[in-house]
Structure formats: structure tokens, C-alpha cells
N, C-alpha and C positions, 0 to 999 in steps of 0.2 A: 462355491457359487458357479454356477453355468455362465458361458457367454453372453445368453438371452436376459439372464438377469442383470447380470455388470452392464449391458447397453441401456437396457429400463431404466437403468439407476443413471447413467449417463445424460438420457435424454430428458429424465426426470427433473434430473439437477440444471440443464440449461434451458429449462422451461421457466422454470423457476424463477432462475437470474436474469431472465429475460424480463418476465411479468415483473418484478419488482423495480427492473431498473425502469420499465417503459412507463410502471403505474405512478412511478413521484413525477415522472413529465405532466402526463396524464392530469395529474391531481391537480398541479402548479400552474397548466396551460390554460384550468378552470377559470383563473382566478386574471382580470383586469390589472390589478397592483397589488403587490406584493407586500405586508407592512415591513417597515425597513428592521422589525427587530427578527422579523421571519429570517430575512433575507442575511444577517448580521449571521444567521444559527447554521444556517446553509453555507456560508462563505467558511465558517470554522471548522465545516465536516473534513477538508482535507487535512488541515492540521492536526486534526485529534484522528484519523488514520495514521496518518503517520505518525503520532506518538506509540500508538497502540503495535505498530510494528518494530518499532524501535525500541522501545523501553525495554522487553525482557531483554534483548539481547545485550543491551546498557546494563543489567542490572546483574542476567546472570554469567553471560561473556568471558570469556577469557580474556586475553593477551589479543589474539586475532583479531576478533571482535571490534571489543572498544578502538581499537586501533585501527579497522578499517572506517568504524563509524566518525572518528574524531577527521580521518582523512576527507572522509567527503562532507563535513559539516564547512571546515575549511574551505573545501572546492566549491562548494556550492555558493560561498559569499562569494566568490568571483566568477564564478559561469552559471551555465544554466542545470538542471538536475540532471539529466545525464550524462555531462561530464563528470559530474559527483556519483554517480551512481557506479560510473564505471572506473574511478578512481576508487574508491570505498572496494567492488570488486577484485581489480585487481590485487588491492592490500591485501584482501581477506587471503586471495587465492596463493599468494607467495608465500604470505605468514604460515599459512596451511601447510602447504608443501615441503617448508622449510623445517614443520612440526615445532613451530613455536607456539 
């Protein structure tokens, strides 16, 4: 693949994720009131992200893994997600290091 194509594809792709994220503002800024079971569908999109990122690595995971995830489920009951985020990190990275 040339360079002029890898950038196409590039600029292609944040074209893209641009239109899509600005079109659901777009679509929703339409709209007066929202019904509340819309609104209920939209408040659960981050948690079913993050399940969707989470799970294979729960499911197929090692040692490292489960064990960074279990650390920042932990941390996260008591701080905010990036304290979790970067505890879970850490773990993975020593675990790794360690070749456990």
C-alpha cells in the first residue's frame, strides 16, 4: 500500500467518526424532550461499552488479565476511573514483565 493511500484511509476513517459522532447530537438536538425510555437506552450505552471491552479479556485472559481487571473493579469502588484504570494497568504491566 503507498503512503497516499494509508493517508486516504486515514482521513477517510476520521471522517467517518466524526459524522457519526456529530450526526446522533444532530439527530437528538431535533428533538424538544427526549422520552425518558430513549434517554434510559442512551445512559446504558456506556456500560454496555464497557462490558463489550471487558468481557473477552474476562473470559479469555490469563493470570495477568483477570487479575489486572479484578484490581481496578476494586479501585474503582473507591476512586474515580482513572485511578482504576491506572491501577488495572499497572498490574497487567508487572504481571507481564514478571511473565506470569
Amino acid at each position: 500500500m503507498s503512503s497516499l493511500t494509508v493517508t486516504l484511509i486515514i482521513i477517510a476513517s476520521a471522517l467517518a467518526t466524526y459524522l457519526t459522532r456529530i450526526g446522533g447530537h444532530l439527530v437528538l438536538s431535533q428533538f424538544r424532550r427526549i422520552h425518558p425510555r430513549v434517554e434510559a437506552a442512551l445512559n446504558a450505552v456506556p456500560a454496555a461499552v464497557l462490558i463489550t471491552l471487558v468481557a473477552p479479556s474476562l473470559l479469555t485472559g490469563g493470570v495477568p488479565e483477570i487479575s489486572a481487571l479484578v484490581v481496578a473493579a476494586l479501585v474503582s469502588l473507591r476512586s474515580g476511573l482513572m485511578p482504576a484504570f491506572i491501577a488495572g494497568a499497572v498490574v497487567l504491566l508487572v504481571m507481564r514483565s514478571l511473565g506470569l
